[in-house]
Phi, psi and omega in degrees: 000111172288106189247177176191152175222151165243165186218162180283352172188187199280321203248107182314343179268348157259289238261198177179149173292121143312339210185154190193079192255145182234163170207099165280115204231140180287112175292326178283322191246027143070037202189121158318119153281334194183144165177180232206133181208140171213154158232205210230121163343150156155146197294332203235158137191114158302337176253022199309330210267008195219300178234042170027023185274094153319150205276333167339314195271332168305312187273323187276324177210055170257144196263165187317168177311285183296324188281330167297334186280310166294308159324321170300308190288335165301295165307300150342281189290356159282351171277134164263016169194167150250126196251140152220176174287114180060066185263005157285328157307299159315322168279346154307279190299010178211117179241319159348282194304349185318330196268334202292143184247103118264149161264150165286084146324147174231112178250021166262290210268331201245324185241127215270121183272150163283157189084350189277134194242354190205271169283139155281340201315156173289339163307278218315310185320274195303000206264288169329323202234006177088350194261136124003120160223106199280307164246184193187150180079030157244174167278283174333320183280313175312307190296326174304311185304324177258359167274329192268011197252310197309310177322280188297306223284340171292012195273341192220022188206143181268103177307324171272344140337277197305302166303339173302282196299346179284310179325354172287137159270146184261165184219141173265130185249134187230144184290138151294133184044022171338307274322241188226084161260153173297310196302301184292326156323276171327291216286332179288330168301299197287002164269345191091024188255154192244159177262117154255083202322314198272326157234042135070041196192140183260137210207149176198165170232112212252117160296167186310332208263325195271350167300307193278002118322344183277115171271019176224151178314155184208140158241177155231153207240029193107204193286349189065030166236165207269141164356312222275320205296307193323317155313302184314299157322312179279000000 
């Protein structure tokens, strides 16, 4: 299941998901089978300036709390995995879904696309690769959008190779003794470690083997999820 949500804002203990979108797309014949977008009742969206969901369409045919929640899980469970974009996000915000046995995917974080030289972001990704990209920040248009990345990279690659290898475990890793070099910075980037403005350090989450592969010190610092997983989790 390619999933994707929208919220009224960042942080899962104030804000809330708004919007939900699906895509089942078949790993033997390379192609959405079904899919699905809904949103969710609601009075506000603090975040309109970012994914343009008017609160008219919210208060008129967004569905109740549960029955939005039942839905999602239905759709889950016809999947034997989920993939999202930043999916420690989505799931901070679907805490609901905690029971549910899926594996989770990260198709920023987990999965290593070929070829990729630069941003992860899902624009850049589908940017990268020839595909068009008209919107973006709706949940159906991103969940199209990462079906349509699923698509080309299957033209030249085994898509179940790749979700093999996200499924693997990782540890989260921070460069050792970064201070601010440039040259270390850059090798850190062009490895897949990300900048954490607030404690200041580049951190990615790696299998043993792509760990053992880094040609500057690294450490680990634990199981490797991020604040939003960390929640999610509690």
């Amino acid at each position: 299941l390619l999933f994707d949500t929208e919220t009224t804002g960042l942080d899962p203990m104030t804000d809330t998901v708004i919007e939900a979108a699906g895509a089942l797309w078949s790993i033997e014949h390379k192609c959405i089978v079904s899919a699905f977008s809904l949103l969710k009742k609601a009075d506000q969206n603090p975040g309109y300036a970012i994914n343009k969901i008017p609160i008219e369409g919210l208060v008129s045919y967004g569905a109740d709390h549960p029955s939005f929640i039942s839905t999602i899980k239905d759709w889950v469970l016809l999947a034997d995995a989920v993939v999202a974009h930043n999916a420690a996000f989505d799931r901070a915000f679907l805490p609901e879904l905690h029971g549910v046995q899926r594996q989770w995917i990260c198709s920023c974080d987990d999965i290593e696309w070929p070829g990729t030289g630069g941003s992860k972001s899902l624009i850049s990704l589908c940017l990268e690769r020839g595909i068009g990209v008209a919107s973006a920040h709706r949940a159906l248009a991103d969940v199209l959008l990462l079906a349509r990345l699923f698509e080309r990279t299957a033209e030249t690659h085994d898509i179940g190779q790749l979700l093999a290898l996200a499924v693997m475990p990782r540890v989260k890793y921070v460069v050792t003794n970064r201070g601010f070099d440039v040259k270390r910075n850059a090798a850190a980037k062009r490895a897949g470690f990300r900048w954490d403005p607030d404690k200041k350090e580049w951190w990615a989450r790696l299998r043993e083997d792509q760990a053992n592969a880094i040609d500057f010190k690294i450490h680990s610092v634990g199981c490797g999820g991020d604040d939003y997983e960390q929640r999610w989790r509690g």
